[in-house]
NUDREN-360245 format. One record per residue (C-alpha): residue number from 1; residue in one letter; x, z, y. Coordinates in Angstrom, 1 decimal, padded with zeros to 4 digits, always signed. Layout:
! residues N
+------+-------+--------+--------+--------+
: kese : marza :      X :      Z :      Y :
+------+-------+--------+--------+--------+
:  NUM :     A :      X :      Z :      Y :
...
+------+-------+--------+--------+--------+
//
This chain:
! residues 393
+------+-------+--------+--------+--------+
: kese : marza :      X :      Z :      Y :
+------+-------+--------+--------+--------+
:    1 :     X : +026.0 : +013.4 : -002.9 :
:    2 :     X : +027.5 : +015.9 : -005.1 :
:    3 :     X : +026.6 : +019.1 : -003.4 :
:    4 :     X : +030.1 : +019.9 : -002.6 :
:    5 :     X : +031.0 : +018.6 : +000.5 :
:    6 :     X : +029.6 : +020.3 : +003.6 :
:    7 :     X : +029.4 : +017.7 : +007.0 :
:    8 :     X : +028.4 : +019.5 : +010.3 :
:    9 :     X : +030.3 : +016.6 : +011.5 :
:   10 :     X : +029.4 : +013.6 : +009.1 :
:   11 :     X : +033.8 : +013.0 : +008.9 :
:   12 :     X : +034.0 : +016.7 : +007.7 :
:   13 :     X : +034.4 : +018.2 : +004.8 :
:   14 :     X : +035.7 : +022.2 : +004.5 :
:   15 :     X : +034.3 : +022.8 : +001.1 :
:   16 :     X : +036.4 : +021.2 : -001.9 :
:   17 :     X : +034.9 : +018.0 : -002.9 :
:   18 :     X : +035.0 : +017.1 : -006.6 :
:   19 :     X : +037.2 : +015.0 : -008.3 :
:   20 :     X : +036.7 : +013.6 : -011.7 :
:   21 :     X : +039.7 : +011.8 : -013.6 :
:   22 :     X : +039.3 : +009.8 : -016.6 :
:   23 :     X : +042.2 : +008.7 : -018.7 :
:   24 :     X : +042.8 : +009.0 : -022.4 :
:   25 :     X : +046.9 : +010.2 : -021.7 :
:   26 :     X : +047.2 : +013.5 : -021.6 :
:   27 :     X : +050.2 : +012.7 : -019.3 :
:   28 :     X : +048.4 : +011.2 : -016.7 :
:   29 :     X : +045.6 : +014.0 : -016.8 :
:   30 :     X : +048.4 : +016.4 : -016.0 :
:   31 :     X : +050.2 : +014.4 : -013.7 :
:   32 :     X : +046.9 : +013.6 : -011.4 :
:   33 :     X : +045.5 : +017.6 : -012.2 :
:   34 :     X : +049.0 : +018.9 : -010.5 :
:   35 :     X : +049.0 : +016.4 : -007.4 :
:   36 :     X : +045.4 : +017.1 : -006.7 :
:   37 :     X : +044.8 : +020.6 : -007.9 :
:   38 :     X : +044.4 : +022.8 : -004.9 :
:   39 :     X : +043.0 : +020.1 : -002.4 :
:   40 :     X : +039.8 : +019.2 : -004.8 :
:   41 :     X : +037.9 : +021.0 : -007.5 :
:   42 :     X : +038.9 : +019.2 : -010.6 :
:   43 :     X : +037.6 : +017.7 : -013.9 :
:   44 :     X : +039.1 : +016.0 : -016.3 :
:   45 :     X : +037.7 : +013.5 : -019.1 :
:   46 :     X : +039.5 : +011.6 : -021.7 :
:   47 :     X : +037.3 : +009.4 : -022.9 :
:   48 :     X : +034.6 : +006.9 : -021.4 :
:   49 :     X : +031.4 : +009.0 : -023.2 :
:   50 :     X : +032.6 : +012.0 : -022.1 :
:   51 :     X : +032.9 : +010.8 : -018.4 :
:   52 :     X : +029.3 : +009.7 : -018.3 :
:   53 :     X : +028.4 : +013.2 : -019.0 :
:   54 :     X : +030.3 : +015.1 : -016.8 :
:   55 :     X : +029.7 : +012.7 : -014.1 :
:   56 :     X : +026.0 : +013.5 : -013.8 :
:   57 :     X : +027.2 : +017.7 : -014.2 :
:   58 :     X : +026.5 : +020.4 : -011.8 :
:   59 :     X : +028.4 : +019.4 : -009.2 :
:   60 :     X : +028.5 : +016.2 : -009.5 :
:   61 :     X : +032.0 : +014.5 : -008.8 :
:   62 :     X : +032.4 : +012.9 : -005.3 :
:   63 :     X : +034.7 : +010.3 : -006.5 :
:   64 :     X : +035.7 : +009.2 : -010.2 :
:   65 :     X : +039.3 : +008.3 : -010.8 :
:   66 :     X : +038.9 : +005.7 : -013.4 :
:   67 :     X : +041.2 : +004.3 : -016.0 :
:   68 :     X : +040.8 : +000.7 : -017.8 :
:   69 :     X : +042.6 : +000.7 : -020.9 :
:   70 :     X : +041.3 : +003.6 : -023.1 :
:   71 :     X : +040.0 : +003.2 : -026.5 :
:   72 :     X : +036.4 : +003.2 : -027.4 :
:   73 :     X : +035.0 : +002.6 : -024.5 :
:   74 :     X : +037.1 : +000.5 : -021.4 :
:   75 :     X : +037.0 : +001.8 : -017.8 :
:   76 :     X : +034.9 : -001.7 : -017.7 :
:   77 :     X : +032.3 : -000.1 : -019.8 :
:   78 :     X : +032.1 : +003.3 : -017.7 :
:   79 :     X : +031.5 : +001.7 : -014.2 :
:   80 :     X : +028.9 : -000.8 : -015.9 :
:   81 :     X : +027.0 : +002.3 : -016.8 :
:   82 :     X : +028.0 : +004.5 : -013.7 :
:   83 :     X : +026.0 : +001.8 : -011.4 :
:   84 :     X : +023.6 : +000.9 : -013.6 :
:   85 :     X : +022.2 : +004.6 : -013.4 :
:   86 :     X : +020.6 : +006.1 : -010.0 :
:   87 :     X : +022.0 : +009.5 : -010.5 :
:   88 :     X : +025.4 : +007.8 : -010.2 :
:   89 :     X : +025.7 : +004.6 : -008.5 :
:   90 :     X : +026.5 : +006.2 : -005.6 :
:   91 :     X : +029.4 : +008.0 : -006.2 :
:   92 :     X : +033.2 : +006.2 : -005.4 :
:   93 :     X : +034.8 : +004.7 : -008.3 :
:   94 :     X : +038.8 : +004.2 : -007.5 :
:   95 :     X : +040.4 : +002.3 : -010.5 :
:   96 :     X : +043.7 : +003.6 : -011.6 :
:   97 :     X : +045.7 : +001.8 : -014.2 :
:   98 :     X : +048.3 : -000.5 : -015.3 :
:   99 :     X : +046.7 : -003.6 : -015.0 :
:  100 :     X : +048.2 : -005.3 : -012.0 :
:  101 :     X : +047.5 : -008.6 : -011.6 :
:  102 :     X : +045.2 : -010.0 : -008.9 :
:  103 :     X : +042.4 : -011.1 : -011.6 :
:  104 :     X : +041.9 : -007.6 : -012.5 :
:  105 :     X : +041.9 : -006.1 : -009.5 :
:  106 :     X : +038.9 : -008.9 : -008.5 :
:  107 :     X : +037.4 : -008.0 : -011.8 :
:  108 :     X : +037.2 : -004.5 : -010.9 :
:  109 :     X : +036.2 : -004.8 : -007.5 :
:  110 :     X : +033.7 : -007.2 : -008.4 :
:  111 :     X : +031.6 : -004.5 : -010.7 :
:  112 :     X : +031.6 : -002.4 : -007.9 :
:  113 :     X : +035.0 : -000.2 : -007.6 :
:  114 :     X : +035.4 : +001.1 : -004.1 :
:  115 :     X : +039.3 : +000.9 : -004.8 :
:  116 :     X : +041.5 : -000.6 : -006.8 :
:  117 :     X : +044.9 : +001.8 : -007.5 :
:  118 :     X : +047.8 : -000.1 : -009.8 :
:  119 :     X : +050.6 : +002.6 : -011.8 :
:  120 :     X : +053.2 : +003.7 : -011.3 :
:  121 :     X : +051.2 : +005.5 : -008.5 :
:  122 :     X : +052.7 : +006.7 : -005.2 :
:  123 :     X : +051.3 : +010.3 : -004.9 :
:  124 :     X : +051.0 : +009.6 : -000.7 :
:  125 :     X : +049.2 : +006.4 : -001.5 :
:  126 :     X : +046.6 : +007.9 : -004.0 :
:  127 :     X : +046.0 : +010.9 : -002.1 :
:  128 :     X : +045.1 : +008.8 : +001.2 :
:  129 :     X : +042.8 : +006.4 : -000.6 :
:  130 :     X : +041.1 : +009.1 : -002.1 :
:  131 :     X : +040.7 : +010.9 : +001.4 :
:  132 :     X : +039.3 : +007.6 : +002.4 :
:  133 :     X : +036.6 : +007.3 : +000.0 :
:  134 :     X : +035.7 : +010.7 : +000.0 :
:  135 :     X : +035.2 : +010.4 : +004.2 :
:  136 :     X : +033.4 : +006.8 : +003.3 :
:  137 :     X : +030.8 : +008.6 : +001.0 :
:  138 :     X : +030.3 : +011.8 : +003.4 :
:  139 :     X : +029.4 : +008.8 : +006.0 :
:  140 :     X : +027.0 : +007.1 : +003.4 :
:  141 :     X : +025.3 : +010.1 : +002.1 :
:  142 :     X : +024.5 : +011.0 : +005.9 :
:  143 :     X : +023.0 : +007.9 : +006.6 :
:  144 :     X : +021.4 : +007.7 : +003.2 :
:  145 :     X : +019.5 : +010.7 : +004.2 :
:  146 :     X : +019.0 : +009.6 : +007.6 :
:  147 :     X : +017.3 : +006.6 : +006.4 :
:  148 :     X : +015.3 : +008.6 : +003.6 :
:  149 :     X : +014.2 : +011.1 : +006.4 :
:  150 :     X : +012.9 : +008.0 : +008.0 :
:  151 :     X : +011.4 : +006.7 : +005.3 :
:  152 :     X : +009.3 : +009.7 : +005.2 :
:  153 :     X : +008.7 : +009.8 : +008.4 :
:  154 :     X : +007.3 : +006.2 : +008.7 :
:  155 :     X : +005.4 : +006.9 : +005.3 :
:  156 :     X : +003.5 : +009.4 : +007.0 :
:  157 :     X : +002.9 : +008.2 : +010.2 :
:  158 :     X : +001.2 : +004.7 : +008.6 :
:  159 :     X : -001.0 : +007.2 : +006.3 :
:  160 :     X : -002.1 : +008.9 : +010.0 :
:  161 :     X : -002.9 : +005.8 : +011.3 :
:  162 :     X : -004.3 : +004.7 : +007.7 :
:  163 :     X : -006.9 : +007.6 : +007.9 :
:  164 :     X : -007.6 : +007.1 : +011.8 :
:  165 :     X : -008.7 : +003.7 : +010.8 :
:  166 :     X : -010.6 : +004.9 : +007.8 :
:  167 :     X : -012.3 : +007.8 : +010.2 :
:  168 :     X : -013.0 : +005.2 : +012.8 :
:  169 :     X : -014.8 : +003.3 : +010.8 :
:  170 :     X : -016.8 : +005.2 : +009.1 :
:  171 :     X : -017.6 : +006.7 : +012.3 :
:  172 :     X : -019.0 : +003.6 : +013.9 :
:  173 :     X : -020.7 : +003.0 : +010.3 :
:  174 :     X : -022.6 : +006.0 : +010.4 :
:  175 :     X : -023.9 : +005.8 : +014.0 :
:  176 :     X : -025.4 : +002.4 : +012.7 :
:  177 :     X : -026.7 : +004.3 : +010.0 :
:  178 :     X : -029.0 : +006.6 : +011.2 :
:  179 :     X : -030.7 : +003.8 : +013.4 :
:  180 :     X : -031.2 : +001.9 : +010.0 :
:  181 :     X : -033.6 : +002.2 : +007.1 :
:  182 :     X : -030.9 : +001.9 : +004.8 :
:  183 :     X : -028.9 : +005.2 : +003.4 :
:  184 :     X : -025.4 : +005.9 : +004.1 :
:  185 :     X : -024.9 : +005.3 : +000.5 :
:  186 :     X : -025.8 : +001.6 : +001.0 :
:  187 :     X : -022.5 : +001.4 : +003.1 :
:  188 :     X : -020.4 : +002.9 : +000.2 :
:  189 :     X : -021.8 : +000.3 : -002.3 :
:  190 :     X : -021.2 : -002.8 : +000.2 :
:  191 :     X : -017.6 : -002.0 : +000.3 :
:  192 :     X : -017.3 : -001.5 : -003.4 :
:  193 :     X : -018.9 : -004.7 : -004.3 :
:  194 :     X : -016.9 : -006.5 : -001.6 :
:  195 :     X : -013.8 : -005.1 : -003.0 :
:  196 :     X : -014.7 : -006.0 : -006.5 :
:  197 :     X : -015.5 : -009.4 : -005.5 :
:  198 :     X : -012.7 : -010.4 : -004.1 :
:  199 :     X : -010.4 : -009.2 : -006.5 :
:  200 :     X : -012.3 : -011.6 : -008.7 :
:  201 :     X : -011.8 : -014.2 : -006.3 :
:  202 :     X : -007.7 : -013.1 : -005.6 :
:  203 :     X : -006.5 : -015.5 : -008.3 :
:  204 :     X : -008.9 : -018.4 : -007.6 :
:  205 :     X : -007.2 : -021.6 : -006.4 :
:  206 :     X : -010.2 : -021.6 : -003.4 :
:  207 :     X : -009.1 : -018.1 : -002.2 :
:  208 :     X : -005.7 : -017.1 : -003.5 :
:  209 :     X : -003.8 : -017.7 : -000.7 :
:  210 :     X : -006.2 : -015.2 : +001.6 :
:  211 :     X : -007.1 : -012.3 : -001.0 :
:  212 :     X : -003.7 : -011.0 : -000.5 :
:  213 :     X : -003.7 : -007.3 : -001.6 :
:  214 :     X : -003.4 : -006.4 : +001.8 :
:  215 :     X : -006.2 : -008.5 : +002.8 :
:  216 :     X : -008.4 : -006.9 : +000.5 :
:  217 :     X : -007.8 : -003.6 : +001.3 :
:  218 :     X : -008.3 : -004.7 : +005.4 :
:  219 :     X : -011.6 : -006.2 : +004.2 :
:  220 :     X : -012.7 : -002.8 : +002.0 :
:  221 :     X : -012.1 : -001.1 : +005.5 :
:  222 :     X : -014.1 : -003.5 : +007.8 :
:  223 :     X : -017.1 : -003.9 : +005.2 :
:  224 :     X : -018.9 : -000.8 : +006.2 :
:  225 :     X : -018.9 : -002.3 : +009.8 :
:  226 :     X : -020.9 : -005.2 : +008.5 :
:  227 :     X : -024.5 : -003.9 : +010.2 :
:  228 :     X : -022.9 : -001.8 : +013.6 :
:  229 :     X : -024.4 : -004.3 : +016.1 :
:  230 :     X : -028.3 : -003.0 : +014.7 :
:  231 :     X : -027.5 : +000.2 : +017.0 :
:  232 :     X : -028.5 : -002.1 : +020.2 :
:  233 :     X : -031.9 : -003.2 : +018.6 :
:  234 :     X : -035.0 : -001.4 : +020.1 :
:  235 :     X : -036.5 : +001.1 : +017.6 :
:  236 :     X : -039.8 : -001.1 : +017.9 :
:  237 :     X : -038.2 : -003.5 : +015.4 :
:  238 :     X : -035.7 : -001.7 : +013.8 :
:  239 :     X : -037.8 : +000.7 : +012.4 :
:  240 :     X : -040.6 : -001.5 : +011.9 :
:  241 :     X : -041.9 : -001.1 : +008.4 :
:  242 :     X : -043.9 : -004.8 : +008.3 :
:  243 :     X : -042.9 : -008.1 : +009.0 :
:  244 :     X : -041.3 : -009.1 : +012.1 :
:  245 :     X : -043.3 : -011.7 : +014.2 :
:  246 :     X : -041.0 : -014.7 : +014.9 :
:  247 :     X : -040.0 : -012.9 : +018.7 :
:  248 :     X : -039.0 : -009.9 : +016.7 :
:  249 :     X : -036.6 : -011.5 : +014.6 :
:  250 :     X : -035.0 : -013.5 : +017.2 :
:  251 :     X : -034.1 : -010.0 : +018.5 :
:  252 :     X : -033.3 : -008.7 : +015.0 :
:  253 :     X : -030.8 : -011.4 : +014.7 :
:  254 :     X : -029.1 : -010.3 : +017.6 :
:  255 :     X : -027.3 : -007.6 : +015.6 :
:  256 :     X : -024.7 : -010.3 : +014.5 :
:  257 :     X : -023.4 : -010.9 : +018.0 :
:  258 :     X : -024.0 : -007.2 : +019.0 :
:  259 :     X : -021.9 : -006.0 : +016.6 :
:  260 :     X : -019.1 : -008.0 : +017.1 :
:  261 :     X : -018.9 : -007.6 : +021.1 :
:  262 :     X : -019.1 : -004.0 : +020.3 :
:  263 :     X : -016.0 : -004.4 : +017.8 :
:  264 :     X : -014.3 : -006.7 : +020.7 :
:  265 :     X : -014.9 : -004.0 : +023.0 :
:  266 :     X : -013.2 : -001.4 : +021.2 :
:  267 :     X : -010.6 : -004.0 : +020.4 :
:  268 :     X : -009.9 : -004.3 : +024.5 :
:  269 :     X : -010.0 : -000.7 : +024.8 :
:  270 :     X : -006.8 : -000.6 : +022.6 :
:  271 :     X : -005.8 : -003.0 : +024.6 :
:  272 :     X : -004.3 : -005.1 : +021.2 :
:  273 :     X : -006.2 : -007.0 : +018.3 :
:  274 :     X : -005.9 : -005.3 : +015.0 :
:  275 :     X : -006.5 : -006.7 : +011.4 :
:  276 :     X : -008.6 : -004.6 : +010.4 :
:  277 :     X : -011.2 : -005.2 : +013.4 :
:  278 :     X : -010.7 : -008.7 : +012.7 :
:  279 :     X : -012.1 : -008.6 : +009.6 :
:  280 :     X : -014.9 : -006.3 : +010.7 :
:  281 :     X : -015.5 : -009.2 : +013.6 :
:  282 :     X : -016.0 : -011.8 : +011.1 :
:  283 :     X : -018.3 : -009.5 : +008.6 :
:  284 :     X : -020.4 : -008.8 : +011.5 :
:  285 :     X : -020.4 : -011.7 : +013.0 :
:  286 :     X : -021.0 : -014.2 : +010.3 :
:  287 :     X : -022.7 : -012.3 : +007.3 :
:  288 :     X : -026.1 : -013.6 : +007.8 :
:  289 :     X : -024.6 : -017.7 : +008.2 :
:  290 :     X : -025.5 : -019.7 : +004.8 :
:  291 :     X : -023.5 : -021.9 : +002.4 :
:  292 :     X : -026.0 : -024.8 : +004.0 :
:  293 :     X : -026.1 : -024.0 : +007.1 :
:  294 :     X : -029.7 : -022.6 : +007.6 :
:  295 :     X : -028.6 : -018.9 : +008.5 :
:  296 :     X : -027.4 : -017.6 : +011.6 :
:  297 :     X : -026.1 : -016.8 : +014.7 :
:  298 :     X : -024.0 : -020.5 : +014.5 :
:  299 :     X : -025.8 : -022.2 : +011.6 :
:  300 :     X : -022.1 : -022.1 : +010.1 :
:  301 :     X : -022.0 : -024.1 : +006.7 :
:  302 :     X : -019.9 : -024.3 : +004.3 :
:  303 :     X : -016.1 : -023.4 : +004.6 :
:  304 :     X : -016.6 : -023.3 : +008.8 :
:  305 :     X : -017.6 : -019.7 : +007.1 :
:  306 :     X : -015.4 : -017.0 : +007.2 :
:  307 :     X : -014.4 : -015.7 : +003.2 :
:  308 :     X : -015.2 : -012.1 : +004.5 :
:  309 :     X : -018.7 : -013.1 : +006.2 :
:  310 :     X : -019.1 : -015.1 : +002.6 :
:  311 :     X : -017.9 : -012.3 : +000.5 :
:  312 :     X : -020.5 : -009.5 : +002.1 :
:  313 :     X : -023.2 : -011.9 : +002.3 :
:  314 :     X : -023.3 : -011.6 : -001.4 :
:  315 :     X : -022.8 : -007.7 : -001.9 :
:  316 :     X : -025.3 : -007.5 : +001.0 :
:  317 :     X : -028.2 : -009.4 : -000.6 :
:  318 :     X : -027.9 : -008.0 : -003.9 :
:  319 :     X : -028.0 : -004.5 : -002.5 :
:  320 :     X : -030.8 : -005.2 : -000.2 :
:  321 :     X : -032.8 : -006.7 : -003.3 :
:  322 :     X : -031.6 : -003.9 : -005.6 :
:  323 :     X : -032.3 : -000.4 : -003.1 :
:  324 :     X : -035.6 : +001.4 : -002.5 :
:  325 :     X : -036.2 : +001.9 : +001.1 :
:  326 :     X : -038.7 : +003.8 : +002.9 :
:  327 :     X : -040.7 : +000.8 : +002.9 :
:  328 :     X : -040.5 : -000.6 : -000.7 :
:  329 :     X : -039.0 : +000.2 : -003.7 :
:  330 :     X : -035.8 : -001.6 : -005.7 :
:  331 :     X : -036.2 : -004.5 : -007.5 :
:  332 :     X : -034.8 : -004.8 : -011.1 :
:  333 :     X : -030.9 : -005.6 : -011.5 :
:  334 :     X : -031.6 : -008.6 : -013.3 :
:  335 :     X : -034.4 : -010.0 : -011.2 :
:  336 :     X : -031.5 : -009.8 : -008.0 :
:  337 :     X : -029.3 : -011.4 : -010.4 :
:  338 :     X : -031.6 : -014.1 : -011.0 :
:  339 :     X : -032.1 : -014.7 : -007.2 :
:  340 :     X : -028.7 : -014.6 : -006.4 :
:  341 :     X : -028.2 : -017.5 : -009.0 :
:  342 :     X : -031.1 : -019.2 : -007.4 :
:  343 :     X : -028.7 : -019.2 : -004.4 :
:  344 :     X : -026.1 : -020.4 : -005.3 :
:  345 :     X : -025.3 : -023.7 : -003.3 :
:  346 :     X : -027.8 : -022.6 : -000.8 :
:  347 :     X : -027.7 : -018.9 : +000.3 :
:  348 :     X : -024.4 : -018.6 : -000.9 :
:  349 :     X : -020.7 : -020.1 : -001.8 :
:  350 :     X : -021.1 : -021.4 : -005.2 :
:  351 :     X : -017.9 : -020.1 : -006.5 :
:  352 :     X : -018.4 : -016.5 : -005.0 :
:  353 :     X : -021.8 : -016.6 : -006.8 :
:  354 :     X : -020.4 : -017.5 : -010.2 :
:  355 :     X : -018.0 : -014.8 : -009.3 :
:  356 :     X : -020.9 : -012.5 : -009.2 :
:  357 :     X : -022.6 : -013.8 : -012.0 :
:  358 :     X : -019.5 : -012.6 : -014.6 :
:  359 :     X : -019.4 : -009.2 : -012.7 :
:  360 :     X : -022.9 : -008.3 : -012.5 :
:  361 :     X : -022.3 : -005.3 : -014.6 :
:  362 :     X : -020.2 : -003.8 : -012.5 :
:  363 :     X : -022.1 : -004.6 : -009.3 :
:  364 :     X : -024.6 : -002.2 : -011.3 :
:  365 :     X : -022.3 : +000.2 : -011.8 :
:  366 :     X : -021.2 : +000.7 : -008.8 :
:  367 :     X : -025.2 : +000.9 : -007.9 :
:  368 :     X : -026.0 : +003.7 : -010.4 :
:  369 :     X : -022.3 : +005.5 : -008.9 :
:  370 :     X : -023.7 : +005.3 : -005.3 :
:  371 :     X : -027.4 : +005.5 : -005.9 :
:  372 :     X : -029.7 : +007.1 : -003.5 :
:  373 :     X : -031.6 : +010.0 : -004.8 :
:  374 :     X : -034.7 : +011.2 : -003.5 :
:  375 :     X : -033.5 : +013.7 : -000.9 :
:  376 :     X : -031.7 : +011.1 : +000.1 :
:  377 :     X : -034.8 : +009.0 : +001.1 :
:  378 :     X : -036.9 : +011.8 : +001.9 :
:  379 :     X : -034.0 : +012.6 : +005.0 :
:  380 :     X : -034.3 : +008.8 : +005.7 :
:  381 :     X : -038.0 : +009.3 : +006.4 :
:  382 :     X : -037.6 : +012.2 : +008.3 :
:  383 :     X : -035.0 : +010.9 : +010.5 :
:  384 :     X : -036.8 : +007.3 : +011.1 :
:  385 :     X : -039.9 : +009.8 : +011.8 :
:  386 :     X : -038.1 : +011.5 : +014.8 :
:  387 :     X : -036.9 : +008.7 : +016.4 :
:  388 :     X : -039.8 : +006.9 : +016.2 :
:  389 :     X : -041.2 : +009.9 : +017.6 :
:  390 :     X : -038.5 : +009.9 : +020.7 :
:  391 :     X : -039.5 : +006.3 : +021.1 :
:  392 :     X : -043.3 : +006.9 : +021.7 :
:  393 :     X : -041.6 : +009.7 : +024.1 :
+------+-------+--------+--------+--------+
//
């Protein structure tokens, strides 16, 4: 709005509202100053250029009187440019000329006049169709900035909710993670190389229709969820440093279906599914299945896998291959290259793998960004230490 008109009530206005006429007679100029002069604070423009200027001036006008017919640049011209420019567009354009003829006035209406006034002019007529859009814009503006106010409003409230999921998660991440052998940082890397991954895999003709931006950015959020159900193995085997004997594993491999109940359960709790969860449901769930069918907790193959349990099975291996733990040290980035390529058909979907294979220098990257140092490690060892020690307690 202008700035001039003040609205308590949205139909009031007690301050003069601006009023800008444009016409290249100096006749009418003076004949619309001396009807509206007194009622509106008043400027005048005889030309097209100079209408454009003064219609984005301190205070802007709150309706623009506009002629057609004026040399250099047509009334035509001036609304083209009025509404093609966000400072403007809003303000009420009333055409006021000669041109009387019904095609006109459709012409003029058309590019976006709110009225259409032919000459000779009847002063009662003109003043009450100016009084009309003036009250017209006083109700837009009000719900303009209604709506913006809302806008906000909304805007904030999703980035709450954004940052509760964010917090939730990585809450429920890091209770997994300091039952586990692996860092914390090993949770920041997963999500990265998921990420990466299946922006990769966004434009493929495969996964195109599911790597929605939106989907991505649900499946960035779930991936540190991928390992929560190892909080409900028994220290005895999830901090064992050797070998599992084959009863050991079949409890290992219990995380899978541990962690999704445990996602399910908080699900029911909010007493609604979420996407987000969803996601973190599949990754859980599925991220240990195999392209032919040989992994578990379903011996899933193929495309009965979910793309999110396929896309973290690769960021999983390789970072498993690639990180030092307390109980070995990192292989070489090209040597878990190499067995991810080995996999491919086998482990893991072929296309993801080939995927990998052209962004395996930023899979490193992202490994040197969110490496684990030795304090890191060191903390690791403590913290297995005590609760193998609570254990034996």
């Amino acid at each position: 709005m202008g700035g001039t008109l003040a609205h308590n009530n949205p139909l009031d206005f007690t301050d003069k509202a601006t009023v800008l006429v444009v016409d290249d007679s100096t006749e009418n100029l003076a004949l619309m100053s001396s009807l509206l002069k007194g009622t509106y604070r008043l400027k005048v423009a005889n030309s097209g250029d100079k209408a454009l200027v003064y219609a984005k001036l301190d205070p802007q006008p709150d309706v623009i009187l506009l002629d057609v017919m004026m040399p250099g640049m047509s009334g035509y011209e001036v609304i083209k440019k009025l509404k093609a420019d966000p400072a403007t567009r809003a303000i009420p354009v009333i055409f006021l000329t000669a041109m009387a003829s019904a095609e006109d006035e459709r012409r003029g209406l058309e590019m976006g006049a709110a009225d259409y006034i032919t000459k000779p002019i009847s002063p009662a007529t003109m003043l009450a169709r100016v009084r009309t859009q003036l009250e017209n814009k006083v109700v837009a503006d009000f719900l303009r900035d209604q709506n913006l106010f809302l806008e906000a409003q909304v805007q904030r409230r999703s980035g709450e909710l954004s940052a509760i999921q964010d917090v939730t998660i990585l809450a429920m991440a890091s209770l997994a993670e300091t039952r586990d052998s692996d860092t914390g940082n090993h949770i920041r890397r997963t999500q990265h190389y998921v990420k990466q991954l299946a922006l990769k895999l966004s434009t493929h003709p495969r996964f195109g229709y599911f790597l929605t931006p939106e989907t991505i950015e649900m499946l960035y959020k779930s991936a540190p969820l991928h390992d929560i159900g190892k909080v409900g193995i028994p220290d005895r085997i999830l901090l064992k440093p050797g070998r599992f004997t084959p009863d050991e594993f079949e409890i290992m491999k219990t995380h899978t279906t541990l962690g999704r109940d445990a996602i399910a359960a908080a699900e029911r709790q909010l007493g609604m599914e979420v996407d987000f969860l969803r996601f973190a449901k599949e990754i859980a769930y599925g991220h240990q299945e195999k392209w032919d069918g040989s992994g578990y907790p379903l011996g899933l193959a193929g495309d009965a896998i979910p793309i999110s349990a396929r896309l973290m099975a690769v960021a999983d291996v390789y970072d498993a291959l690639i990180s030092r733990r307390v109980y070995k040290e990192g292989m070489p980035h090209e040597k878990a290259v190499a067995i991810i390529q080995e996999g491919r058909g086998s482990h893991f979907d072929p296309d993801m793998v080939d995927a990998f294979m052209d962004l395996q220098e930023t899979f490193q990257a992202i490994a040197q960004r969110y490496g684990d140092s030795d304090d890191d490690l060191t903390a690791k060892v403590t913290q297995m230490a005590r609760l193998q020690d609570l254990g034996a307690a």
